[in-house]
N, C-alpha and C positions, 0 to 999 in steps of 0.2 A: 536563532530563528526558532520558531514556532513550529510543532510535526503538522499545525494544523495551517500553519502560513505555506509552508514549503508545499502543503499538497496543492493548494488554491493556484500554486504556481503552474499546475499539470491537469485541474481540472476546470471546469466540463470538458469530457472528453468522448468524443463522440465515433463511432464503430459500426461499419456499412457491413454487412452478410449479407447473404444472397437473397436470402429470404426476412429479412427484419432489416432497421437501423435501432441503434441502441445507444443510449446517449446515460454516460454517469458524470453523474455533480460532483462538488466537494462531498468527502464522507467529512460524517463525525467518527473524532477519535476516543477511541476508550483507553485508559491506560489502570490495570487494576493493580493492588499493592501487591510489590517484589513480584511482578510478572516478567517473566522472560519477552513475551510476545505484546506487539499493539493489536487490539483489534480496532480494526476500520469498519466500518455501515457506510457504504455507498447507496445514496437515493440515486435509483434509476428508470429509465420510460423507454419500452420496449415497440416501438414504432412498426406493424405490421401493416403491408400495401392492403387496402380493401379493409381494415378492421381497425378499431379503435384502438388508441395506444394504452397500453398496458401500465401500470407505475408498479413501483415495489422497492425494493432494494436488494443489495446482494455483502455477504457479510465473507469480510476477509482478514486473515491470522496474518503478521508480516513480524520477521524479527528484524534489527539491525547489522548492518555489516560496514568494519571498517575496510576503505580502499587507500592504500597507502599511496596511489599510483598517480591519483587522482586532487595531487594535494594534503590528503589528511582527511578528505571529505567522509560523512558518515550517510549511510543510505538504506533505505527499504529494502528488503532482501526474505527471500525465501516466501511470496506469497500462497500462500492456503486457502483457497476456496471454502468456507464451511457451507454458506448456506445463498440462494437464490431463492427469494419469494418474488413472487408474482402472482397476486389473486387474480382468477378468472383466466388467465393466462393457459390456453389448450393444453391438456396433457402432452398433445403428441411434438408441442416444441420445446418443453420444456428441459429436455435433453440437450438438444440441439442447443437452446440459449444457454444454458449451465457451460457447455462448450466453449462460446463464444466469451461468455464473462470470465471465464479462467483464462483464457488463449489473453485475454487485456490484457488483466491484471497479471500476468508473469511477465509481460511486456514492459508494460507503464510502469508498474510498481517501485522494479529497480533500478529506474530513472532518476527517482526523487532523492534527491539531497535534502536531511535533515539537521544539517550541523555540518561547519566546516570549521575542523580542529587547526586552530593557530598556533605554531610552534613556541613561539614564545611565551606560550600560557603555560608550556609542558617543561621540564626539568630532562629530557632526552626528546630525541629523535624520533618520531614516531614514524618513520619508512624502515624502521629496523624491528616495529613491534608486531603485534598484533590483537585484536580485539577478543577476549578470551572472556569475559560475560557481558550482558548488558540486561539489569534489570531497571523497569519503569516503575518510579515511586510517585505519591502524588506530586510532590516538589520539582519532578524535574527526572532524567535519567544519569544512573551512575553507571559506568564502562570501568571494567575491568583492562589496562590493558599489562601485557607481557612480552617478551623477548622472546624472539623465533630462537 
């Protein structure tokens, strides 16, 4: 599967706060040579009662994590908030929304299954290993794995 199939599985995903609704798309993924990390761009529209909705996006660092518990499945893990733009967007919320867009994304994030490791593709057991690197090439990602 695709990191960008598996997110479409999870998005639009939409987020009520007390004071806004906040709705994010599919991102585009970035995958730069022998990076450790995906970066994600989330197009998103900041919905305030009485005011015109806002768009922008909000950009997010995510590494991979194997869960051995889970099948073999491989997942989104450890997201990083960099950056929330929203033009025109009041200074005095824009704390408050930065809030709101992290409190998601450490939610949703490491929901998403990007790969589901089939043992018989592997020469050992992988509920005995563990994922000890994963860097993103253009071609695709290679995982280091090794023995706990």
């Amino acid at each position: 599967m695709q990191i960008g199939d598996a997110l479409q599985l999870h998005f639009p995903l939409r987020e009520y706060a007390t004071f806004a609704r906040l709705s994010f798309y599919v991102p585009e993924v970035f995958l730069a040579k022998d990076a450790t990390d995906l970066k994600l761009r989330f197009p998103m529209i900041t919905d305030v009662p009485g005011d015109a909705p806002y768009r922008g996006h909000a950009v997010v660092t995510v590494t991979v994590s194997y869960k051995p518990g889970t099948g073999g499945g491989l997942y989104l893990h450890q997201p990083r908030l960099q950056t929330v733009d929203m033009p025109g967007l009041p200074t005095s919320m824009a704390d408050e929304i930065r809030v709101v867009v992290d409190t998601v994304m450490q939610n949703a994030l490491p929901l998403v299954k990007i790969y589901q490791v089939r043992e018989r593709d592997l020469n050992h057991t992988l509920s005995k290993s563990e994922l000890k690197s994963a860097v993103f090439e253009t071609d695709g990602l290679v995982l280091e794995f090794g023995f706990r």
